[in-house]
C-alpha positions, 0 to 999 in steps of 0.5 A: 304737746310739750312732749311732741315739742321736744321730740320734733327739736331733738329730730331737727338737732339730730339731722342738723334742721335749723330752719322752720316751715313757712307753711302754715296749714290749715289742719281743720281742712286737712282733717276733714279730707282724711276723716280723722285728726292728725296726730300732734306729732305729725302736726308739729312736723309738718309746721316745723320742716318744709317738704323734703327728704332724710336721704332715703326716708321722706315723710308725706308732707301736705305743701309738697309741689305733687299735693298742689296745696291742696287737702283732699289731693293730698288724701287721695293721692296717699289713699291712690299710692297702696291701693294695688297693696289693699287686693293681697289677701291676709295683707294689711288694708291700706285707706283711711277708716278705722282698722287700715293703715294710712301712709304717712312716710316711705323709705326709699319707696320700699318700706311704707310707714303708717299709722293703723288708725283706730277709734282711739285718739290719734296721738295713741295711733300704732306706727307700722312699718310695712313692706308690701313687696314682702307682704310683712310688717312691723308693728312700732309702740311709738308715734311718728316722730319716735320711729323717725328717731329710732330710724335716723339715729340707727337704735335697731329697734325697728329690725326691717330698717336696720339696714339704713345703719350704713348710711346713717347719719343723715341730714334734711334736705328740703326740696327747694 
């Protein structure tokens, strides 16, 4: 865990975050409402920032007023939101089984950013980058928090996203 530590402080150094969370969710909840454990990263994301915004990129955070606090909304409206996306044929499969991606953030509503869930653990889950309207997707070697570095510190590695080098640097926004 100390690993996913230092990267969630380097991301709030980053976007200039020196708040926390006042959430505390109940992730045994959460985990049976998705059917598999949260990565440790996204963990200690959602236990360090409250529901917000990175300018265009947000990440779906369980306490946001649309989830109602509430793990099974939160699941089923994440499930509900690429579902159209799971009828285009040779196309990624959106849900929450194993060999489908599940979304855990967006880029201005363009880009979805998963994790393709595999009988591996999940801090070893692949991040994908997917652009359903183009029907193409970028694979990322990283977890969450790595990509969300990679995208908000504009390295290039993630070349769908390189367009964001315009109006980076970012900050957080929370959404109250």
């Amino acid at each position: 865990m100390t690993g996913a530590s230092a990267t969630v402080d380097k991301l709030a150094a980053m976007v200039g975050w020196n708040g926390s969370s006042p959430y505390r969710p109940d992730w045994s909840s959460l985990q049976v409402a998705f059917g598999h454990q949260f990565p440790t990263d996204f963990r200690q994301y959602v236990e360090r920032f409250p529901p917000g915004a990175f300018d265009f990129v947000q990440v779906f955070h369980p306490y946001e007023w649309d989830y109602s606090e509430s793990p099974t909304v939160y699941v089923e409206q994440l499930l509900a939101r690429n579902d159209l996306a799971n009828d285009i044929e040779d196309y990624y499969r959106f849900g929450n089984n194993l060999g489908e991606l599940f979304a855990w953030g967006t880029v201005n509503g363009e880009f979805e950013l998963c994790w393709e869930l595999t009988s591996k653990p999940a801090d070893t889950w692949t991040c994908v980058v997917a652009d359903i309207r183009g029907r193409t997707g970028e694979r990322y070697p990283g977890g969450m928090l790595d990509l969300l570095l990679d995208v908000l510190g504009s390295t290039g590695r993630i070349s769908s996203l390189d367009y964001l080098r315009e109006v980076l640097p970012t900050t957080f926004e929370p959404y109250s």
